[in-house]
C-alpha positions in Angstrom: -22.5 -15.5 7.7 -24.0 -14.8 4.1 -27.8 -15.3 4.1 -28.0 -14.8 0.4 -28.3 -17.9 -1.7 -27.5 -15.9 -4.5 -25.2 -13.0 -3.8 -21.4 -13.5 -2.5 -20.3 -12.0 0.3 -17.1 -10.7 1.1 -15.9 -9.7 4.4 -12.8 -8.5 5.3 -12.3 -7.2 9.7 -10.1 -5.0 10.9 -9.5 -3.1 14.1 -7.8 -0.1 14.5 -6.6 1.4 18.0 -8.3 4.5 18.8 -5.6 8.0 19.1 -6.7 8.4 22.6 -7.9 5.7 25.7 -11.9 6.1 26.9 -13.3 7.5 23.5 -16.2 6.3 22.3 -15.8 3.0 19.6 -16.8 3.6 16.2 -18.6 1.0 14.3 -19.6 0.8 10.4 -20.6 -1.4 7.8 -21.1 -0.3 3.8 -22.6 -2.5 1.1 -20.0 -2.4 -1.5 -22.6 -3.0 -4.3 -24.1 0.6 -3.7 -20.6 2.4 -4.5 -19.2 2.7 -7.8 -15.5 2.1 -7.7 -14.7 1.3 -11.5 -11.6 2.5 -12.4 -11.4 4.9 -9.8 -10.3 5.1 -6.1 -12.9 5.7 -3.5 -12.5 6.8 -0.2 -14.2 4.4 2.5 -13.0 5.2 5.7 -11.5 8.1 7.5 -10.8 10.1 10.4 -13.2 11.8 12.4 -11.2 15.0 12.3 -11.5 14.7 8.9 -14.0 17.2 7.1 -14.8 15.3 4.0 -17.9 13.1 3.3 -16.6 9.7 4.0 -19.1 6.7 4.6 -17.3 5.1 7.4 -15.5 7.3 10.4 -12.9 6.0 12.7 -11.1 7.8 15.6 -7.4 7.4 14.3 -5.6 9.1 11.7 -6.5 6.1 9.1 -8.0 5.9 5.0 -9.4 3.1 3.1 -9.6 3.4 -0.2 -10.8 0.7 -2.7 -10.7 0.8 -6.4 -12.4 -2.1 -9.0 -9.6 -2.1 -12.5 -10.9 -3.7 -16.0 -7.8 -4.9 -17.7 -4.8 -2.8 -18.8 -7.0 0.6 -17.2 -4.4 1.8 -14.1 -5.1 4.3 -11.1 -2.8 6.5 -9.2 -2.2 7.3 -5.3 0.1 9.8 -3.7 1.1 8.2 -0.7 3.0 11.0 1.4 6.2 11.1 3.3 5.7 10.1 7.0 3.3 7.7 5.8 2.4 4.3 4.7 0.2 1.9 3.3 -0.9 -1.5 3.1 -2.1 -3.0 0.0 -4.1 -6.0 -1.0 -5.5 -7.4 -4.0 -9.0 -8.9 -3.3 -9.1 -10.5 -7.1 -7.5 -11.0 -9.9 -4.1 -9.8 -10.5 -2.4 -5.7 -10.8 1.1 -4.5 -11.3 1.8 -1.8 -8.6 5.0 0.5 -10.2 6.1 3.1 -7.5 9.6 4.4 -5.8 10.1 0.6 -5.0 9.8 -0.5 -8.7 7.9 -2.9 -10.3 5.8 -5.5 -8.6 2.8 -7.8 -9.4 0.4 -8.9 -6.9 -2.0 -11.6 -7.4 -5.4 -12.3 -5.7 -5.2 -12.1 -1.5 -1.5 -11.2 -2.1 -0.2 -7.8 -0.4 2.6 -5.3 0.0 3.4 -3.0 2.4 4.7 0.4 1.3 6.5 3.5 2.8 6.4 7.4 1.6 7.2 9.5 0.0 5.6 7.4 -3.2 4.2 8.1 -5.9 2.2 4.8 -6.7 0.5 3.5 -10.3 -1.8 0.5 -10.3 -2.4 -1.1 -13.3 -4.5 -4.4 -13.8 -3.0 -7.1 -15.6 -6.2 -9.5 -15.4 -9.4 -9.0 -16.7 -10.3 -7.4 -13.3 -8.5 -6.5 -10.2 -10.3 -5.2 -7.1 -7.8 -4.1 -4.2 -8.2 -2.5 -0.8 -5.6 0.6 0.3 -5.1 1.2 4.2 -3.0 4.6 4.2 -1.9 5.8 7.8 0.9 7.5 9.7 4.1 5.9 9.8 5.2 4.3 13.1 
């Protein structure tokens, strides 16, 4: 529930299953107003095994990435072989160009993609703000 008469919220839930039964849950919350994600990817969530400073830490082999596009400006992402992501645009609208070709997503439209992939994200509205879940192929 949003308490703020003046700020939107967004919330988006997901759950994960942990790599191994009787470890400890992880829990974590990030206001998306403190990070700067113009034009770039950032890196949200993450494994536990994994060195790197990552707000949010999960026990599974897991990313999040999120990335905020002003028109026409693109981003890249390596997604690997063995793995594979999901991808959603929050708003507005992007073109996503990668091993599968050439697709557009609009807002809360999504695509689920395999590696080996070498993806390009461009935004083909004034703004598009999408979300990137990259794990392990099953």
């Amino acid at each position: 529930r949003n308490l703020s008469k003046d700020s939107p919220l967004r919330f988006i839930q997901m759950w994960f299953t942990p790599r191994a039964r009787g470890l400890a849950p992880n829990y974590g919350s990030l206001d998306g107003s403190t990070v700067d994600m113009r034009d770039k990817w950032v890196h949200l969530v993450g494994d536990v095994k994994d060195s790197r400073n990552i707000p949010i830490k999960l026990n599974q082999d897991v990313n999040i990435h999120v990335v905020d596009l002003k028109q026409e400006n693109k981003v890249t992402f390596e997604l690997k072989l063995g793995r594979m992501a999901y991808l959603l645009c929050m708003e507005g609208s992007t073109k996503v160009i990668g091993a599968h070709g050439e697709e557009s997503l609009k807002q809360y439209e999504a695509a689920h993609i395999f590696g080996s992939n070498n993806l390009e994200l461009i935004s083909s509205d004034q703004r598009s703000h999408c979300l990137l879940v990259e794990m392990a192929s099953s």
